[in-house]
PyMOL commands that place a pseudoatom at each C-alpha (Angstrom):
pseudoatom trace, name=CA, resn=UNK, resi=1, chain=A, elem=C, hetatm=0, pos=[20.406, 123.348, 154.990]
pseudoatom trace, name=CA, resn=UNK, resi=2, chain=A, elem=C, hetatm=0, pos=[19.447, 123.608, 151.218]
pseudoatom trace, name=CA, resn=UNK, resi=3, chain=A, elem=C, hetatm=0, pos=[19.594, 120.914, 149.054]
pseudoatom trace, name=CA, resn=UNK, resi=4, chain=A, elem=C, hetatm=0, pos=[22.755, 122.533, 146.973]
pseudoatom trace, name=CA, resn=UNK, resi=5, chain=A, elem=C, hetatm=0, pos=[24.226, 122.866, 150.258]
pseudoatom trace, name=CA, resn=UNK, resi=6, chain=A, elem=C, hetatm=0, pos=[23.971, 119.083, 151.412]
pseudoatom trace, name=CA, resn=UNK, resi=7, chain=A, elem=C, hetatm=0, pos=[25.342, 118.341, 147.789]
pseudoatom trace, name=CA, resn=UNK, resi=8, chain=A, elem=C, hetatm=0, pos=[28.350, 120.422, 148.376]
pseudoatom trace, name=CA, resn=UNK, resi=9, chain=A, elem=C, hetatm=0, pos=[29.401, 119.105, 152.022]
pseudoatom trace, name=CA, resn=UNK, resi=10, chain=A, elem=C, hetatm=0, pos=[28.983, 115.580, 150.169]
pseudoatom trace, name=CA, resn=UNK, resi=11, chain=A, elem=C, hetatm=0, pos=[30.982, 116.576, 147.360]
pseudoatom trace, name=CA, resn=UNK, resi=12, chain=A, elem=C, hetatm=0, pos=[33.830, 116.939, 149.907]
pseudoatom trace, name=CA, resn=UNK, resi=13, chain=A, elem=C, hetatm=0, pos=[33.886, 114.349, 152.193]
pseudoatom trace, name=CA, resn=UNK, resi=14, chain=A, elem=C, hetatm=0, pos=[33.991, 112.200, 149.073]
pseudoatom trace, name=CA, resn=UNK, resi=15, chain=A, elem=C, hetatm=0, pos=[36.684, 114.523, 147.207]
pseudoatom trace, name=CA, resn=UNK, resi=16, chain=A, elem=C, hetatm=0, pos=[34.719, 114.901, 143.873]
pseudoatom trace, name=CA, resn=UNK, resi=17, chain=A, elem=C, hetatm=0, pos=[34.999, 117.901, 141.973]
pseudoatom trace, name=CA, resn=UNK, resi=18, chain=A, elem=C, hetatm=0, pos=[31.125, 118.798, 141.253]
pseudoatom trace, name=CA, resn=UNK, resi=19, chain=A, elem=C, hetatm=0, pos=[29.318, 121.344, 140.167]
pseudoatom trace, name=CA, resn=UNK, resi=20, chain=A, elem=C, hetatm=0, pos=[25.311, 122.333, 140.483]
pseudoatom trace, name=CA, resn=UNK, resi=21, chain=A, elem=C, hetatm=0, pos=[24.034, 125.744, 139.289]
pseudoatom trace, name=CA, resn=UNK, resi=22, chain=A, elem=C, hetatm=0, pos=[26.291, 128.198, 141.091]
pseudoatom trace, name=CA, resn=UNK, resi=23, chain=A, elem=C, hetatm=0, pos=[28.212, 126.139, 143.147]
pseudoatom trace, name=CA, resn=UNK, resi=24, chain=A, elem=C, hetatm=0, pos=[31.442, 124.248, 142.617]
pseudoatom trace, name=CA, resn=UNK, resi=25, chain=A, elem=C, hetatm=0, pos=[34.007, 121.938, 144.744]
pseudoatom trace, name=CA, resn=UNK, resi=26, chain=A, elem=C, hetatm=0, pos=[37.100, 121.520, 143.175]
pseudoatom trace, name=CA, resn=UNK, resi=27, chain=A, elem=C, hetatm=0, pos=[39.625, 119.032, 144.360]
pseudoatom trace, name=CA, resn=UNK, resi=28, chain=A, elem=C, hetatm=0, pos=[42.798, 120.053, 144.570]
pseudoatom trace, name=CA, resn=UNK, resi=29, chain=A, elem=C, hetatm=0, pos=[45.998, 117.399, 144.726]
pseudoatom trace, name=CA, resn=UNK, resi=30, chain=A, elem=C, hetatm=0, pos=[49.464, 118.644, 145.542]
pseudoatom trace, name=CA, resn=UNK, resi=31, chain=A, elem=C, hetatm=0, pos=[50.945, 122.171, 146.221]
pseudoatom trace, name=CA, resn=UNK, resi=32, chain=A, elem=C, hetatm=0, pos=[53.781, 124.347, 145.575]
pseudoatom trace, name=CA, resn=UNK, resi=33, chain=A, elem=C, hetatm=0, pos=[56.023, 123.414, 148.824]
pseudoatom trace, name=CA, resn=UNK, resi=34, chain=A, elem=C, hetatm=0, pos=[54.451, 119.453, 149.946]
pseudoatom trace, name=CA, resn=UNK, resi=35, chain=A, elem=C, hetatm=0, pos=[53.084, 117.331, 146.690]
pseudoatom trace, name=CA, resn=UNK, resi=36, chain=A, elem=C, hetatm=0, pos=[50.769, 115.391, 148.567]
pseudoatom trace, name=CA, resn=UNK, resi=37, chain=A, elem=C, hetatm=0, pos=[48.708, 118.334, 150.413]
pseudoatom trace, name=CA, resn=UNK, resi=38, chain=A, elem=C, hetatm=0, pos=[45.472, 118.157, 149.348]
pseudoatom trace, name=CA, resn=UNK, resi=39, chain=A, elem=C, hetatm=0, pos=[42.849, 120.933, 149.656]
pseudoatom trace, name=CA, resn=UNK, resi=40, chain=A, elem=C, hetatm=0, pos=[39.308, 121.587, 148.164]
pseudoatom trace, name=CA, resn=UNK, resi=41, chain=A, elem=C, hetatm=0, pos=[38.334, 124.864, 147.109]
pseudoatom trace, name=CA, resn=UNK, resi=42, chain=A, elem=C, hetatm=0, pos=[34.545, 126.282, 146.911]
pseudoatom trace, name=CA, resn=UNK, resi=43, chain=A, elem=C, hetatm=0, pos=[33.338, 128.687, 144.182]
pseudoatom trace, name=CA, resn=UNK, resi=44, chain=A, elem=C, hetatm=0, pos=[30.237, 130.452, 144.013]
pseudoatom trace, name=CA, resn=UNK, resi=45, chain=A, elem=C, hetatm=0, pos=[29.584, 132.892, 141.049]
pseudoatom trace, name=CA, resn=UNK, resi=46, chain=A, elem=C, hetatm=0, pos=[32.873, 131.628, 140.064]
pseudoatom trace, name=CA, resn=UNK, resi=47, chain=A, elem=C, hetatm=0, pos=[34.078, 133.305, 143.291]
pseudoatom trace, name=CA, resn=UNK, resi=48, chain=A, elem=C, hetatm=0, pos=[36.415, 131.591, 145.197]
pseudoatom trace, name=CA, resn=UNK, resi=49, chain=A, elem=C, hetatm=0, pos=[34.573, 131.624, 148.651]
pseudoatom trace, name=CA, resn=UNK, resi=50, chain=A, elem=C, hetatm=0, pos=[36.522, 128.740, 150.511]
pseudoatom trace, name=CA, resn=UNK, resi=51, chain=A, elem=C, hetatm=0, pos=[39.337, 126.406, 150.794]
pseudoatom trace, name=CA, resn=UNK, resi=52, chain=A, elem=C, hetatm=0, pos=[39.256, 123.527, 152.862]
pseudoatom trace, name=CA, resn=UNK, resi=53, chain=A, elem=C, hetatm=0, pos=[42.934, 121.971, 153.980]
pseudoatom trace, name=CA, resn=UNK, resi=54, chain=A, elem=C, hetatm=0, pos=[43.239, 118.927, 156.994]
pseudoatom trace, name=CA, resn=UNK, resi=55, chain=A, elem=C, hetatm=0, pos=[42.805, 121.187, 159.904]
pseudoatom trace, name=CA, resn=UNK, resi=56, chain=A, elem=C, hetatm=0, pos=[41.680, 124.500, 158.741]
pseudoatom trace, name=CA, resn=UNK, resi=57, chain=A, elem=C, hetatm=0, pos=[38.789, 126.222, 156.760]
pseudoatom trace, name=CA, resn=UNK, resi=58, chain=A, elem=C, hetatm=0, pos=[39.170, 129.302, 154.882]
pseudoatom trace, name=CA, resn=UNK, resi=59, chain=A, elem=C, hetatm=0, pos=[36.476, 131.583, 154.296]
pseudoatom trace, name=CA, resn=UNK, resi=60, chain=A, elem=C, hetatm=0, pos=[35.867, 135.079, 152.069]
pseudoatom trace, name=CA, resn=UNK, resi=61, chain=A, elem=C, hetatm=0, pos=[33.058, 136.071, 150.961]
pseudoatom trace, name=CA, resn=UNK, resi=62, chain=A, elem=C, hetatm=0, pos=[34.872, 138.139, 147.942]
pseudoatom trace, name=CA, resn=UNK, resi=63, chain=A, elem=C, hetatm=0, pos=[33.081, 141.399, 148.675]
pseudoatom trace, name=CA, resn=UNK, resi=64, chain=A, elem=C, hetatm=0, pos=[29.178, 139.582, 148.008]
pseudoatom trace, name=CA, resn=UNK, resi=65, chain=A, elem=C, hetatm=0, pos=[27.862, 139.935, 151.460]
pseudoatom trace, name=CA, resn=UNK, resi=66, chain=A, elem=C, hetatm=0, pos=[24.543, 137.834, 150.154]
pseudoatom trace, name=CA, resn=UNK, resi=67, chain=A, elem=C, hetatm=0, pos=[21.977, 135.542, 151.332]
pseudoatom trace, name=CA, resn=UNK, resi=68, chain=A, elem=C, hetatm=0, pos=[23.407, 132.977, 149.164]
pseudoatom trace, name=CA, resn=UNK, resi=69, chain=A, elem=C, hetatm=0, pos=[27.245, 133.767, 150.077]
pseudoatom trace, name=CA, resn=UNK, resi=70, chain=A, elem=C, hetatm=0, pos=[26.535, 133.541, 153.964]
pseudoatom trace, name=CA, resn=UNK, resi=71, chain=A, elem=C, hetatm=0, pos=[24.227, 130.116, 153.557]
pseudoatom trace, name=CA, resn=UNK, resi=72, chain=A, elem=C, hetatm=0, pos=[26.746, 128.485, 151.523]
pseudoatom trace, name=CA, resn=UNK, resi=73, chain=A, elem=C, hetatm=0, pos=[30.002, 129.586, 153.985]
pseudoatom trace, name=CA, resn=UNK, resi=74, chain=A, elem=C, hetatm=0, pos=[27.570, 128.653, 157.354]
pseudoatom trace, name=CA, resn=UNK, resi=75, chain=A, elem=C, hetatm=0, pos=[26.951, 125.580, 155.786]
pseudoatom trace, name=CA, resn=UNK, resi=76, chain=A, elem=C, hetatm=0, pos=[30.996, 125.068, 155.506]
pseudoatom trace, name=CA, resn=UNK, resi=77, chain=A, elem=C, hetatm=0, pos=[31.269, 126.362, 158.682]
pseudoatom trace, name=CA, resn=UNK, resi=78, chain=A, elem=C, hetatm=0, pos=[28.804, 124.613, 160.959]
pseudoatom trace, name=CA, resn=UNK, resi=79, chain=A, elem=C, hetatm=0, pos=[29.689, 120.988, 159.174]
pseudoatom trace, name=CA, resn=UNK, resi=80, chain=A, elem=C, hetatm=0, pos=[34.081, 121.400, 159.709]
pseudoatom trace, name=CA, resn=UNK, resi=81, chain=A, elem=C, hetatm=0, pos=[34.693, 124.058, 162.413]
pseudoatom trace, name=CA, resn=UNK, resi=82, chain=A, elem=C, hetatm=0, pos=[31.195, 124.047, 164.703]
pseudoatom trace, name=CA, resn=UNK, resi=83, chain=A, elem=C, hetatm=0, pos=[31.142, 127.827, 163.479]
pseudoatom trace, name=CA, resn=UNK, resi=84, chain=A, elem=C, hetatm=0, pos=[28.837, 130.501, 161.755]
pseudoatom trace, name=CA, resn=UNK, resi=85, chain=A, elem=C, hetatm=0, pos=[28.506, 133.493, 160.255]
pseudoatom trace, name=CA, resn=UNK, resi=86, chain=A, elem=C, hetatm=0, pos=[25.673, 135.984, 162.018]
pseudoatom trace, name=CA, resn=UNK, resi=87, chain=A, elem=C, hetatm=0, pos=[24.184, 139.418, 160.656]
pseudoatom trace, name=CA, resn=UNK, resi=88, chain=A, elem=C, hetatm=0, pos=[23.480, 142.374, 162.719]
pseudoatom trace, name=CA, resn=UNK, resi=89, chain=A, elem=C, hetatm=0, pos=[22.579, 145.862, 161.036]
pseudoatom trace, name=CA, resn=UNK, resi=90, chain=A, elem=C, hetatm=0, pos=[23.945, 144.462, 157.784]
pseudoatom trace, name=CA, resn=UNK, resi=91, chain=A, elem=C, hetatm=0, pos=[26.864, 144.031, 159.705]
pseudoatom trace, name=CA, resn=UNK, resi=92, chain=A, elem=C, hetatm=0, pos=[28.406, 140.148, 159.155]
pseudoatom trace, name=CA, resn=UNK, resi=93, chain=A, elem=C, hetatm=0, pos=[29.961, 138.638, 162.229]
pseudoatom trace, name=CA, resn=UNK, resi=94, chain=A, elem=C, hetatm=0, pos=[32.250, 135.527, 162.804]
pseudoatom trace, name=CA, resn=UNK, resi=95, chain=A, elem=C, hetatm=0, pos=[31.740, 133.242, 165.772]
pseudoatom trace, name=CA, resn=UNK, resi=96, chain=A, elem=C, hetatm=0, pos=[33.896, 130.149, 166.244]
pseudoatom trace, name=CA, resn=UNK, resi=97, chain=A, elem=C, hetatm=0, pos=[35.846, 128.713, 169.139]
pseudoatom trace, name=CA, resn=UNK, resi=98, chain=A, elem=C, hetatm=0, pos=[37.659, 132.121, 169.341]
pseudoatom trace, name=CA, resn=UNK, resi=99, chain=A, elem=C, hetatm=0, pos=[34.645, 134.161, 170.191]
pseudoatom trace, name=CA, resn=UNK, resi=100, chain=A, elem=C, hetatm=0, pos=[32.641, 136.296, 167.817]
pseudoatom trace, name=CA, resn=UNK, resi=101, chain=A, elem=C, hetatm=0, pos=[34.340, 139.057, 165.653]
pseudoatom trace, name=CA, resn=UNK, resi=102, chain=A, elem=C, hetatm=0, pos=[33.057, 141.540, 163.341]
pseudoatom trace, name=CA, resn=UNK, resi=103, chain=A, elem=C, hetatm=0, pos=[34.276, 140.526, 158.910]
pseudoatom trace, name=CA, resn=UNK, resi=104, chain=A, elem=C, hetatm=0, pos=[35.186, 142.903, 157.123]
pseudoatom trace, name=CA, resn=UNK, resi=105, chain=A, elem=C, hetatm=0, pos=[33.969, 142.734, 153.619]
pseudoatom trace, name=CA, resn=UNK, resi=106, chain=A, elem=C, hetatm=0, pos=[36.328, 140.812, 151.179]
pseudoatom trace, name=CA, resn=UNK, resi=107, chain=A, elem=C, hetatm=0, pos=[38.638, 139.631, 154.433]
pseudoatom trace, name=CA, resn=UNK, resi=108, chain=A, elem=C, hetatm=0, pos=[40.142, 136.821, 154.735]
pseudoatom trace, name=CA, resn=UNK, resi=109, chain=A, elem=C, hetatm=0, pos=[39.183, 134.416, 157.522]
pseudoatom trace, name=CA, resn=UNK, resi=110, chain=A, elem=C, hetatm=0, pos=[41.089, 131.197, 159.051]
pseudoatom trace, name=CA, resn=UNK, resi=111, chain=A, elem=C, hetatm=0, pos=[38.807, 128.896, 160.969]
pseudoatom trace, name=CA, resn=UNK, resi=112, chain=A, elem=C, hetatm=0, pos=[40.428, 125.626, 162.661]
pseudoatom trace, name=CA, resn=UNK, resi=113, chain=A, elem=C, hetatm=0, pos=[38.627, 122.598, 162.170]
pseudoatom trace, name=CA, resn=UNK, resi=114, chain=A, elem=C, hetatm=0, pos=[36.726, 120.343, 164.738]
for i in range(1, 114): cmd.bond("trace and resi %d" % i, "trace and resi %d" % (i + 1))
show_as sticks, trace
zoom trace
């Protein structure tokens, strides 16, 4: 795991908003329908690439299938869910405790956490 990376998972198990080059955690307090929900989105590019929330994890990677978009969402996804993203003939794929499925670019994906 990059350096960046570690920063990031750190960032929100302590619930800091932070930011480091091209990577941001942003701590969000309160929602629309409960005021004391509390989730923390991840941004890279400015992309919103993740939001974490108590027992699930989020994941897009906003139509940038890249190096950098897959190491920063496995890194999400093998420290909360025990998941990962592969790559097979540019082809991403999705394994978690579901089984492995095939994303679609700019998809949406829901990911329960361990």
């Amino acid at each position: 795991m990059r350096t960046i990376e570690k920063q990031m998972i750190c960032a929100v198990y302590t619930r800091k908003d932070w930011r480091n080059s091209n990577t941001e955690v942003q701590v969000v307090h309160g929602g629309y329908t409960v005021p004391d929900i509390e989730r923390i989105n991840v941004r890279l590019h400015g992309n919103h690439i993740a939001t974490i929330e108590k027992d699930t994890l989020t994941i897009c990677d906003t139509g940038w299938q890249t190096t950098t978009t897959k190491s920063r969402l496995n890194a999400l996804l093998r420290e909360f869910c025990g998941a990962g993203i592969s790559q097979n003939k540019f082809k991403w794929y999705l394994t978690d405790n579901e089984g492995t499925k095939e994303m679609i670019m700019a998809e949406t994906y829901v990911v329960k956490r361990k």
